[in-house]
C-alpha positions in Angstrom: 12.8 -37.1 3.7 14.8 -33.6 4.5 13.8 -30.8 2.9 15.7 -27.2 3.2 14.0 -24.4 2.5 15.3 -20.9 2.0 17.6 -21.2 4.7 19.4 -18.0 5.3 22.5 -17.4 8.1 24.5 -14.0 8.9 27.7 -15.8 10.4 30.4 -13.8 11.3 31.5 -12.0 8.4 29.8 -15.0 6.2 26.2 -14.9 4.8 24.8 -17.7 3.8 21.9 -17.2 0.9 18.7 -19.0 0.7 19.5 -22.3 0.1 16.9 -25.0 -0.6 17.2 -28.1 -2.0 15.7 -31.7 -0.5 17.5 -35.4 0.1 15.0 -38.2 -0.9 15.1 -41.9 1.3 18.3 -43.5 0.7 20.0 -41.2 -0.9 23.7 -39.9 -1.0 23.5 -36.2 -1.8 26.7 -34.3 -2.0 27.1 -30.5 -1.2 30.2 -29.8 -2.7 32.0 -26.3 -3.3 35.0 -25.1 -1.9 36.4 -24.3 1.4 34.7 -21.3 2.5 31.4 -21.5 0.9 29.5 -22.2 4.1 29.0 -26.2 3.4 29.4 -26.2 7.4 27.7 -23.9 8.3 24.9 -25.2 6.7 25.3 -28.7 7.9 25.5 -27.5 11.5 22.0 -25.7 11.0 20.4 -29.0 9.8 22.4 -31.1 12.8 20.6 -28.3 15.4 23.9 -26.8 16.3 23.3 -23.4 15.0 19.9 -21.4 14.4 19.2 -20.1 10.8 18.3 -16.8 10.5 15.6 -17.3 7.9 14.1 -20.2 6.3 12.6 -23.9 7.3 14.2 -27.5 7.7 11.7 -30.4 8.0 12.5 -33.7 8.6 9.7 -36.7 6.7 7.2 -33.7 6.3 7.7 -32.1 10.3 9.2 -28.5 10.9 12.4 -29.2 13.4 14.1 -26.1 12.6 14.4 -24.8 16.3 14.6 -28.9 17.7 17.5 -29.3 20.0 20.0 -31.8 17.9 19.4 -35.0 20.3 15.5 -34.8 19.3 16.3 -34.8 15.7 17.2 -38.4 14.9 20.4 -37.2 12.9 23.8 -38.5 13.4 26.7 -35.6 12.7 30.3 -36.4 11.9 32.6 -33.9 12.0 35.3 -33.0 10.2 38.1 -34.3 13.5 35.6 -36.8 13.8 35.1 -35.8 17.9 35.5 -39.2 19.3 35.9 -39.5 23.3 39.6 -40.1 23.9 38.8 -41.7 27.7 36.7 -44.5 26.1 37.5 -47.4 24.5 36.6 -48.2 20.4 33.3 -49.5 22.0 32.2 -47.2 24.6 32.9 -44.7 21.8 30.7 -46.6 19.3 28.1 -47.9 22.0 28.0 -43.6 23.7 24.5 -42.8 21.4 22.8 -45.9 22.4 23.8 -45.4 26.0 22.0 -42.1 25.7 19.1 -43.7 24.7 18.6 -46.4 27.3 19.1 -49.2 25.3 19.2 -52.2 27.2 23.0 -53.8 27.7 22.7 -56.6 25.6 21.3 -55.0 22.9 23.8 -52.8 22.9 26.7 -55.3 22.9 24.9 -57.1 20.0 24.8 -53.5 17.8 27.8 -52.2 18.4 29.7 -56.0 17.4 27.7 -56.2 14.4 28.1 -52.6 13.1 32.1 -53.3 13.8 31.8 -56.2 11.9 30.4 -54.6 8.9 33.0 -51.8 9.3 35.7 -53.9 9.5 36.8 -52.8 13.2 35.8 -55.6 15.2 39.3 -56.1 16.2 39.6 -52.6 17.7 37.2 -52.5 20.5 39.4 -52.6 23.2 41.9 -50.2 21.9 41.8 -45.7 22.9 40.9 -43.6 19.9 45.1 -42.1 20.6 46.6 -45.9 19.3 43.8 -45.6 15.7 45.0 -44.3 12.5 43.0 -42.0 10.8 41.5 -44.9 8.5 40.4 -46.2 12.0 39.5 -43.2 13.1 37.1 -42.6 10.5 35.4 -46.0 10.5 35.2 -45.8 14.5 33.0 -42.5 14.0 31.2 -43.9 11.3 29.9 -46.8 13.0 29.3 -44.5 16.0 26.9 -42.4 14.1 25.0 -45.5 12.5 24.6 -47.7 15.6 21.8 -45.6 16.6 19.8 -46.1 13.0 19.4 -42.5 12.0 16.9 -40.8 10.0 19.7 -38.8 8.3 23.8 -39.2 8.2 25.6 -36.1 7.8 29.1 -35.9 7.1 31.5 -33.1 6.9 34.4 -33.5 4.9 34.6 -37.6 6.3 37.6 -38.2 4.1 40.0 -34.7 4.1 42.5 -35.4 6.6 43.4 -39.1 5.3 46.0 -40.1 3.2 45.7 -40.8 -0.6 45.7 -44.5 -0.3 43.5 -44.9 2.9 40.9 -42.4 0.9 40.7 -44.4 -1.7 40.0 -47.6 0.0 37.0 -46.1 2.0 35.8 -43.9 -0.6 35.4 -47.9 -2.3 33.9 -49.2 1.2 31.3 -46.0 1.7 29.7 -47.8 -1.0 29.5 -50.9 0.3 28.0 -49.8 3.4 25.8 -47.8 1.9 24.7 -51.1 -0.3 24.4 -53.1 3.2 23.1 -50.9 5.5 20.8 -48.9 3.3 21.4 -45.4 4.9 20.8 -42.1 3.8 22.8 -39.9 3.6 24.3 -35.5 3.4 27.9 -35.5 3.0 29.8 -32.1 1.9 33.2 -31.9 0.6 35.6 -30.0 -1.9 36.5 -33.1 -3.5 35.4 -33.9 -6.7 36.5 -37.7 -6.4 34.2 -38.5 -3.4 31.4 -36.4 -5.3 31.4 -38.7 -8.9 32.2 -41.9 -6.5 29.7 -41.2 -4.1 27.1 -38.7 -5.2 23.6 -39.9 -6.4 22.8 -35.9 -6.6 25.6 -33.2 -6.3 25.1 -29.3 -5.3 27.3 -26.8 -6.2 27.9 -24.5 -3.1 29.9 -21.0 -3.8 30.2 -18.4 -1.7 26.9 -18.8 0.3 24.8 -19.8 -2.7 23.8 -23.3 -4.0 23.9 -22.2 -7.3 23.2 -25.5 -8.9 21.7 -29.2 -8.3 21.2 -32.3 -10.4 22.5 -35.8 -10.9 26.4 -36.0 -10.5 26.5 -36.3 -14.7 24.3 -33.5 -15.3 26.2 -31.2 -13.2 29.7 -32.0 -14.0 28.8 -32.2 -17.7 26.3 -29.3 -18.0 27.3 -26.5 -15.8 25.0 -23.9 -15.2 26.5 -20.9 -15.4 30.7 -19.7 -16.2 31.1 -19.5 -12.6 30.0 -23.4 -12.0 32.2 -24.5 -14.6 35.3 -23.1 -13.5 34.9 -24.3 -10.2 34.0 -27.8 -12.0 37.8 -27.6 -13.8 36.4 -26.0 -17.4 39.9 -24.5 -17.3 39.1 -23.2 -21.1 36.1 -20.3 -21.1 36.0 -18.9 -25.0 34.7 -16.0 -26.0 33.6 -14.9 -29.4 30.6 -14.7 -32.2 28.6 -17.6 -33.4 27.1 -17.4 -36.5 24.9 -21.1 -37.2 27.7 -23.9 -35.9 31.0 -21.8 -35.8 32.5 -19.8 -33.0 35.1 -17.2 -34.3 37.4 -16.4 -31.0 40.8 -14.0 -32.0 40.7 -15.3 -35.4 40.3 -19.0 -35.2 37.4 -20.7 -36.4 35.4 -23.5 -33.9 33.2 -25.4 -34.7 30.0 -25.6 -32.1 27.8 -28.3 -31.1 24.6 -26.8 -31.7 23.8 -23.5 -33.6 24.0 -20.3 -31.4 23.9 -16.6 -32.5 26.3 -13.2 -31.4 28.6 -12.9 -28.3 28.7 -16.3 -26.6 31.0 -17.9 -24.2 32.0 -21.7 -24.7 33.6 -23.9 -21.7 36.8 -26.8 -22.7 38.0 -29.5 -20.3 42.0 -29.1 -20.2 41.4 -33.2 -20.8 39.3 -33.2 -23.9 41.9 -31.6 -25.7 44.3 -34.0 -27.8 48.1 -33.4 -28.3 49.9 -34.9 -31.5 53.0 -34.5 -33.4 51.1 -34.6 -36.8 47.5 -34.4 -37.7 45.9 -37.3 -37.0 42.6 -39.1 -38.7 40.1 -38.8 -35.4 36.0 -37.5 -35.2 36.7 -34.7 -33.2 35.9 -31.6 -35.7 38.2 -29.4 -34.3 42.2 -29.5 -35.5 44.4 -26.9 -35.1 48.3 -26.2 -35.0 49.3 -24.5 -31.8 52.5 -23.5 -30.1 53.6 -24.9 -26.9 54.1 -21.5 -24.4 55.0 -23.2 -21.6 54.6 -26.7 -19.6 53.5 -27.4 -15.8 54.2 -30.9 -14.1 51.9 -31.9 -11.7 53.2 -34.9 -10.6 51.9 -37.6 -13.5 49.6 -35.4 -15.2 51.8 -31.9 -16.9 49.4 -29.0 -17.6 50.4 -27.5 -21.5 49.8 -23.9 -21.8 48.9 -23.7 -25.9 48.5 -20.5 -28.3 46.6 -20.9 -31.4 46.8 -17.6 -33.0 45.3 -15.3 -30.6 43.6 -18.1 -29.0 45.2 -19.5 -25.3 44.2 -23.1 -24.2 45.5 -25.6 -22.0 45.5 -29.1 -22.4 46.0 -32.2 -19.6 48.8 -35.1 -20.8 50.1 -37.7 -18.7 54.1 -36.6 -18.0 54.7 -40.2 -19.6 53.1 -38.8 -22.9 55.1 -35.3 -22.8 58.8 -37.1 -22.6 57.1 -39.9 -25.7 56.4 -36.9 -27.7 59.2 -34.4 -26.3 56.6 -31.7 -25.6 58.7 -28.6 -24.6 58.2 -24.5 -24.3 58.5 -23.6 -28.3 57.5 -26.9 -29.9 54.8 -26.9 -32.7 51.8 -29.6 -31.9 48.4 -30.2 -33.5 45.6 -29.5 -31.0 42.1 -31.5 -31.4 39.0 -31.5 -29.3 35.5 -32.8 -30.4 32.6 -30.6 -31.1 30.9 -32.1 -28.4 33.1 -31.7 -25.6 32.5 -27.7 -25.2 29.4 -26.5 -23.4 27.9 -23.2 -24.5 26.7 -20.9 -21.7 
């Protein structure tokens, strides 16, 4: 269906680097990276709005790099979403297919049933200025839909909503992707709409999609130490491998698979296991370690651990810190399975 090809932009004092990668029919494929690694940029060369310097973007097999956007049958929704504030919930939804000359009752039969399946029926009449941003969002999502495109691209559809309205659509995204059977580009920094959402995921840092593949592949198997820290492998160990064991500042780990000399190792924060005594588990790996410090974050508290010369951190919910009265100075056993580091 879309296909980027070595697509190359000088913007500003932003460059962004020969990206390629392709969107298959029906897909949901998430760019995702963080703010300021050109996921905009890039989405505004495929929408038409800006010319890439370099590169190709075709559309079911034809070149529409230098189309104008209305002759690309490609439906952009911003990050504010851009709806009309003069019109009403359905002159803002019905605006494409005025464009396109579709005949008045047709119209008023699209734009009840996309509302319908949106869940805004009931908002027609009302000025984009009464809408919350739950509303807001839907209202610009059934706007781009009504008019059937080829291609759906979203820029960060869900960033200015609350926790609890995010959630629900995040949930309802995949129900109207179920019913209505669109395809779909849609870049974020979020890493909960990229595992909800995402049939593929590329990584996007600093101008360079620097990896692609299903959403498990690519949050389990970074490519490189770069990927993984921006994935949350908040643990990068460094040492020698000799057969299965990694010696890091004098502690002894054992590896998933054989490796040889210098290599560097990645650790989720929440594959590591806290206990007050050593406890009967598979994970391979059990060390004592001393608590250096502890970071709430709301439910969640962030443990700063030394093991020897070795520093980790571990995830625990807050309720499990007060259970186990986890404080700077306290003595805990640390365990972590085998499998859960990934050797770069």
């Amino acid at each position: 269906m879309l296909e980027v090809k070595s697509v190359s932009k000088d913007w500003k004092e932003f460059r962004l680097r020969e990206i390629s990668f392709d969107v298959s029919e029906g897909e949901h494929f998430i760019i995702l990276g963080p703010s300021g690694a050109g996921k905009t940029v890039l989405l505004e060369i495929i929408a038409g709005i800006i010319e890439p310097d370099a590169g190709r973007v075709l559309l079911n097999g034809e070149d529409i790099t230098h189309w104008p956007p209305e002759k690309r049958g490609l439906a952009y929704i911003p990050q504010n979403y851009a709806l009309f504030p003069h019109m009403s919930v359905f002159d803002n939804i019905a605006f494409g297919l005025k464009l396109r000359r579709v005949p008045r009752a047709e119209i008023e039969r699209k734009v009840k049933e996309i509302a319908g399946v949106l869940g805004i029926a009931h908002l027609l009449h009302r000025k984009p200025k009464t809408l919350s941003g739950g509303e807001s969002q839907r209202v610009a999502i059934a706007r781009a839909l009504v008019v059937e495109p080829e291609l759906l691209l979203m820029d960060e559809p869900f960033a200015n909503l609350d926790v609890q309205t995010r959630a629900k659509l995040l949930g309802e995204m995949k129900r109207w992707k179920r019913e209505l059977g669109f395809t779909a580009l849609h870049v974020t920094h979020s890493f909960e709409e990229a595992v909800s959402l995402g049939d593929r995921v590329g990584v996007m840092l600093d101008g360079r999609l620097v990896q692609t593949g299903s959403v498990r592949d690519v949050f389990s198997r970074p490519s490189s130490e770069e990927v993984a820290r921006f994935l949350g492998f908040e643990n990068i160990i460094e040492g020698t491998a000799e057969g299965r064991v990694l010696r890091s500042n004098g502690v002894e780990i054992e590896l998933p698979a054989e490796a040889r000399g210098r290599v560097r190792v990645g650790l989720r924060p929440e594959d590591i296991i806290l206990s007050l005594e050593p406890i009967r588990t598979s994970a391979r790996n059990e060390f004592k370690a001393l608590v250096e410090s502890v970071e709430e974050l709301g439910p969640l508290v962030r443990v700063h651990l030394r093991i020897g010369g070795l520093h980790l951190r571990a995830f625990i919910t807050r309720s499990s810190m007060l259970e186990m009265g986890i404080t700077k100075g306290r003595e805990v056993y640390v365990s972590f399975k085998a499998s859960a580091l990934h050797v770069f």
